[in-house]
C-alpha positions in Angstrom: 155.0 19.0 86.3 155.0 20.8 83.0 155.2 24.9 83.1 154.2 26.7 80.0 156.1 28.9 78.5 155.8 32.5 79.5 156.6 35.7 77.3 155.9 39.3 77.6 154.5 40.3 74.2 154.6 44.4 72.8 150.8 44.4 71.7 151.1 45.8 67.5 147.9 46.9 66.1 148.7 45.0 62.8 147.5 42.6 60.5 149.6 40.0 62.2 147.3 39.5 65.2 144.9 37.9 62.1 147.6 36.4 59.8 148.7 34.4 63.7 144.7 33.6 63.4 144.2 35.5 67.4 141.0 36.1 68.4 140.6 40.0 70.1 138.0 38.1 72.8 137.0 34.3 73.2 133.9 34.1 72.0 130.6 34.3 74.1 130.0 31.6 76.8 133.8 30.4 76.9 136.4 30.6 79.3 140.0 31.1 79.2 140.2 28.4 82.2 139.5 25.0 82.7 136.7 25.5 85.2 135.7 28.4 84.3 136.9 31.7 86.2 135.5 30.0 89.8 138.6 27.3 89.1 141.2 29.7 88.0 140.7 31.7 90.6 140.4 28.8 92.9 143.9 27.7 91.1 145.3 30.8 91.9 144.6 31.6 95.8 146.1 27.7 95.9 149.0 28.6 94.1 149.5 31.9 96.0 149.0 30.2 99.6 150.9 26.9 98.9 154.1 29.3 97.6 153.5 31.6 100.8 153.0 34.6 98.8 153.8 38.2 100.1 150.4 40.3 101.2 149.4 43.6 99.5 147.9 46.4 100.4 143.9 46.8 100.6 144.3 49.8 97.9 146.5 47.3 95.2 145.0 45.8 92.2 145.7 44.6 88.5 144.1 43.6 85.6 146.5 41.2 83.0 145.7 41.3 79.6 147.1 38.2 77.8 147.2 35.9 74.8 146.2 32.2 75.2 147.8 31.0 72.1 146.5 27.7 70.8 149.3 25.7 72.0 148.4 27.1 75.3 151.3 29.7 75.3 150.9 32.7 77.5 152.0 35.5 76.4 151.5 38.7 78.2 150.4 42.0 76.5 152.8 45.4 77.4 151.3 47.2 79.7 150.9 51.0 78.3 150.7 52.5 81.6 153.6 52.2 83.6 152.8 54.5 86.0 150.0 52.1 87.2 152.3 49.1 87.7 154.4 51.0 89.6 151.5 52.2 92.1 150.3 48.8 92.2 153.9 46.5 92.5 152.7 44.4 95.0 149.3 43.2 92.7 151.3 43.2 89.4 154.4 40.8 90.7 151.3 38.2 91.9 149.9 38.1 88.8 153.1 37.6 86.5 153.6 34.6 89.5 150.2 33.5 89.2 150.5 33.6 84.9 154.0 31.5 85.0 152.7 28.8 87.2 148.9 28.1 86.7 148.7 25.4 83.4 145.2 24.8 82.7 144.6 27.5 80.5 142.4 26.9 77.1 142.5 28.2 74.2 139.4 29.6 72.3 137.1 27.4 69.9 135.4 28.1 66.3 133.7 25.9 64.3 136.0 23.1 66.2 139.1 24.7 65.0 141.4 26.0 68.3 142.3 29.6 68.1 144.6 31.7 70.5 142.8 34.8 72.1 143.3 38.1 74.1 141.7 37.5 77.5 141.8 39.7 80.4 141.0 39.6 84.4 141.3 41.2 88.1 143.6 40.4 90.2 143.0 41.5 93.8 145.3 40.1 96.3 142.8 40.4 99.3 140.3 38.7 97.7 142.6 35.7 96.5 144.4 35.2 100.1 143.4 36.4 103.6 139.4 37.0 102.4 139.2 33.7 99.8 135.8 32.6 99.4 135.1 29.1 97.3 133.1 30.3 94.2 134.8 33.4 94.2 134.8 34.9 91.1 136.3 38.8 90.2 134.6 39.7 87.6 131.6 39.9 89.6 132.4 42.3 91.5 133.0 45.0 89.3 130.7 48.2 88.9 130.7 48.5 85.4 131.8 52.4 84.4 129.2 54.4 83.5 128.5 57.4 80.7 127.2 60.3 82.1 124.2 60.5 81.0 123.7 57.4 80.5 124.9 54.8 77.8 121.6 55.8 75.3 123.3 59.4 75.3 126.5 57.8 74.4 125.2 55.7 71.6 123.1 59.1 70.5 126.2 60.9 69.8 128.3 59.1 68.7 126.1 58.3 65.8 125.6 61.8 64.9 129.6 62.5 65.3 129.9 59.5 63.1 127.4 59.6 60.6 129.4 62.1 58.4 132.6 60.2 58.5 131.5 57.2 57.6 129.2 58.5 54.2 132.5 60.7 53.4 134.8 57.8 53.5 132.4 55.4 51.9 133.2 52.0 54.1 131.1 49.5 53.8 130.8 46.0 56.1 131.1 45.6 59.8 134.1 46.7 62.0 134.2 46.6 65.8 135.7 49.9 67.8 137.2 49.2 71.0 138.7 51.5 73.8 139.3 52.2 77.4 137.6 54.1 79.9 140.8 54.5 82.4 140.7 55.1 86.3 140.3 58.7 85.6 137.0 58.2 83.7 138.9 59.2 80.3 138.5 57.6 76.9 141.8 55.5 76.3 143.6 53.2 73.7 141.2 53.3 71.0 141.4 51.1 68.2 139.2 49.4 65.5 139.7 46.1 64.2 140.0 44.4 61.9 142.4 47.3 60.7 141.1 49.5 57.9 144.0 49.7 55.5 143.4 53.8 55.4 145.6 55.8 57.3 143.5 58.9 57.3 139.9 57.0 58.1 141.9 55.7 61.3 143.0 58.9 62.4 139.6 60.9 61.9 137.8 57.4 63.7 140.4 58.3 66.6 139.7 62.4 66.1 135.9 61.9 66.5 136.2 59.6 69.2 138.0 62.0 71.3 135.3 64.7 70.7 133.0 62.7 72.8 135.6 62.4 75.3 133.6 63.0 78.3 134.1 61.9 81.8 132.8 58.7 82.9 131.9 57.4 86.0 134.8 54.7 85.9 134.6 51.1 86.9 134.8 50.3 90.4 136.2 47.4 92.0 136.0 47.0 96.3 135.9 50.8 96.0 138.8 51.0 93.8 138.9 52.5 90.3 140.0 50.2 87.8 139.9 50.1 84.2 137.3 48.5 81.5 137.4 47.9 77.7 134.4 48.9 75.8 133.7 47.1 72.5 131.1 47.4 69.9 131.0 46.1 66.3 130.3 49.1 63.9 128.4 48.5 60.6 129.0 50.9 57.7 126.6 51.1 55.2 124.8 54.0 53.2 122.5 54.3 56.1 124.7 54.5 59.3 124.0 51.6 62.1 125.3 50.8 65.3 125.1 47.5 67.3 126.4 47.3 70.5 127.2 44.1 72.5 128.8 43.8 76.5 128.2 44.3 79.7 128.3 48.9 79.5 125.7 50.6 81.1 
């Protein structure tokens, strides 16, 4: 049978993510699997039983964050924390299995054109081996993290932390801001996209975020902390709005 190709890929915050026409997320209601994230998960506690995979502890668990490419490439994003593979070995060396040998991935769709995309999932060995269920599916298990005071508060100040910024710098048009909140509950990895060709706007966007830099409630998975991206898209205008999309609370 046909393996694809598998690469680890040093994620550059760069126009070349756009000029290699990659999508930051596949777009709302499609999947990065044929069959949806019940198949690829079905795929991959076949693949892990059939190759009699080693066990992992109850406490191990990882969360891949890959490009599908349009030709159905996989290439996998670096890591920045190794100090998390390392705790969790065991979960990390079953996805990078589980990555090289499943094939049915898809890439994303607009306007009937194919486009590759960043996707991410969990991978917890418990629930893909000994405690398999059909239908299972990850994602739903996660306990989303949490602001805390609630998401309102968050959305409160950062548009009065922002507001100032954006009339100083004059952007106009829609950006979306993306970060982290880690295990810890701490803001991480924040980026906006598509880049803003402004060196010092990016740096005061990253300066403000960091002043709301509170500890959240982080997302939980089988009592576990894990991490979760956050992302929004930003409109600048004259009078300052904020839309938010996902899953936060």
């Amino acid at each position: 049978m046909m393996r694809y190709k598998f690469y680890v890929f040093l994620f550059l915050l760069s126009t070349l993510f756009f000029k290699a026409q990659i999508l930051d997320e596949y777009p709302k209601k499609q999947d990065f699997y044929e069959g949806g994230l019940t198949g690829f998960y079905k795929e991959a506690h076949d693949y892990l039983v059939k190759s009699n995979a080693k066990e992992c502890d109850n406490n191990q668990i990882y969360q891949p964050r890959i490009i599908v490419t349009k030709e159905k490439v996989i290439k996998l994003i670096q890591d920045s924390d190794p100090e998390n593979i390392s705790k969790n070995k065991c979960a990390y060396d079953l996805s990078m299995e589980i990555i090289k040998n499943l094939e049915k991935w898809k890439p994303a769709e607009v306007k009937g054109m194919q486009f590759g995309a960043i996707t991410e999932f969990i991978i917890y060995p418990p629930d893909l081996m000994a405690d398999y269920k059909p239908g299972y599916d990850g994602q739903s298990f996660i306990k989303y993290a949490k602001y805390p005071t609630g998401f309102k508060e968050f959305q409160r100040e950062f548009n009065a932390n922002f507001r100032t910024l954006f009339r100083d710098y004059q952007i106009q048009g829609v950006i979306n801001l993306e970060f982290y909140i880690n295990q810890k509950g701490q803001i991480s990895n924040i980026r906006i996209y598509p880049p803003v060709d402004n060196k010092a706007f990016n740096v005061d966007v990253i300066r403000t975020m960091r002043r709301l830099d509170k500890t959240w409630m982080p997302a939980i998975y089988s009592n576990i902390p894990i991490k979760q991206r956050i992302a929004f898209p930003v409109q600048f205008t004259t009078s300052f709005t904020e839309h938010r999309t996902g899953d936060e609370n």
